[in-house]
C-alpha positions in Angstrom: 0.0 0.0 0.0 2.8 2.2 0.7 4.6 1.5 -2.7 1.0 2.4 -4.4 0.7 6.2 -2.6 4.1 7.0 -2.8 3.7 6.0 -6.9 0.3 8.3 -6.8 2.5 11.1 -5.5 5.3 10.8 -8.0 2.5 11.0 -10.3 0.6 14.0 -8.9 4.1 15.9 -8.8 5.2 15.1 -11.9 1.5 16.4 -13.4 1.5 19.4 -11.2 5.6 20.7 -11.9 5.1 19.7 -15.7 1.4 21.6 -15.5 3.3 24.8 -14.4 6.2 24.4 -16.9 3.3 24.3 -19.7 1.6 27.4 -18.4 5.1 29.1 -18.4 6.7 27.9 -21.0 5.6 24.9 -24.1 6.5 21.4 -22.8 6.2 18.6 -25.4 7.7 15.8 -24.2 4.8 13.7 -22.7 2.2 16.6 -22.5 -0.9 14.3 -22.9 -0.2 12.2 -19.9 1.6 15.2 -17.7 -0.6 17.8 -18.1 -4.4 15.8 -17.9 -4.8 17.9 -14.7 -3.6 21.5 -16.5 -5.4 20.8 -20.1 -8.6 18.8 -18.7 -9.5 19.8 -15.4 -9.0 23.3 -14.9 -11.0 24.2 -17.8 -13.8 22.6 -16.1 -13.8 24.0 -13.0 -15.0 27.7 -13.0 -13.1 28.4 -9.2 -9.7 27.6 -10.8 -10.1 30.1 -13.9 -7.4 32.6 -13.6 -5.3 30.4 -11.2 -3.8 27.9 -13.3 -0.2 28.3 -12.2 -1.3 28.1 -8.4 -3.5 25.2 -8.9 -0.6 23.4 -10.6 1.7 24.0 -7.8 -1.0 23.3 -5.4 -0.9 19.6 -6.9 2.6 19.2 -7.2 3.0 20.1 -3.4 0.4 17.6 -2.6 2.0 15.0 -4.5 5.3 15.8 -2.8 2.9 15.4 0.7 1.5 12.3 -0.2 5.0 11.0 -0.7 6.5 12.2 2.7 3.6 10.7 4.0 3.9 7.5 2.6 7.3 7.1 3.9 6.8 8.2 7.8 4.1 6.3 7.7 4.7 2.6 10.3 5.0 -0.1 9.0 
């Protein structure tokens, strides 16, 4: 279970730092599965409009959470 949370917040990280690279700059190189969160979800949700750079920092820090978390967390 541990291995599987700390794997969600790799993922979560990666989408959230390589969401924020796109807003700044163009990333290519694997922009379909790193930015789902930039290029599908915040267009859909009317609270993040205007925030896009905050919201994909917001989820790269949580993904960085999730995997300090995992690893304090007794065996």
């Amino acid at each position: 279970m541990r291995k599987a949370i700390q794997f969600a917040g790799v993922v979560l990280a990666l989408q959230g730092f390589s969401g924020a690279i796109d807003r700044v700059f163009v990333q290519p190189v694997m922009g379909i599965v790193l930015n789902f969160f930039n290029r599908v979800i915040i267009p859909r949700v009317d609270l993040l409009t205007g925030y896009e750079l905050f919201a994909n920092l917001a989820l790269a820090a949580l993904g960085v959470v999730l995997i300090i978390a995992a690893e304090r967390a007794p065996r």
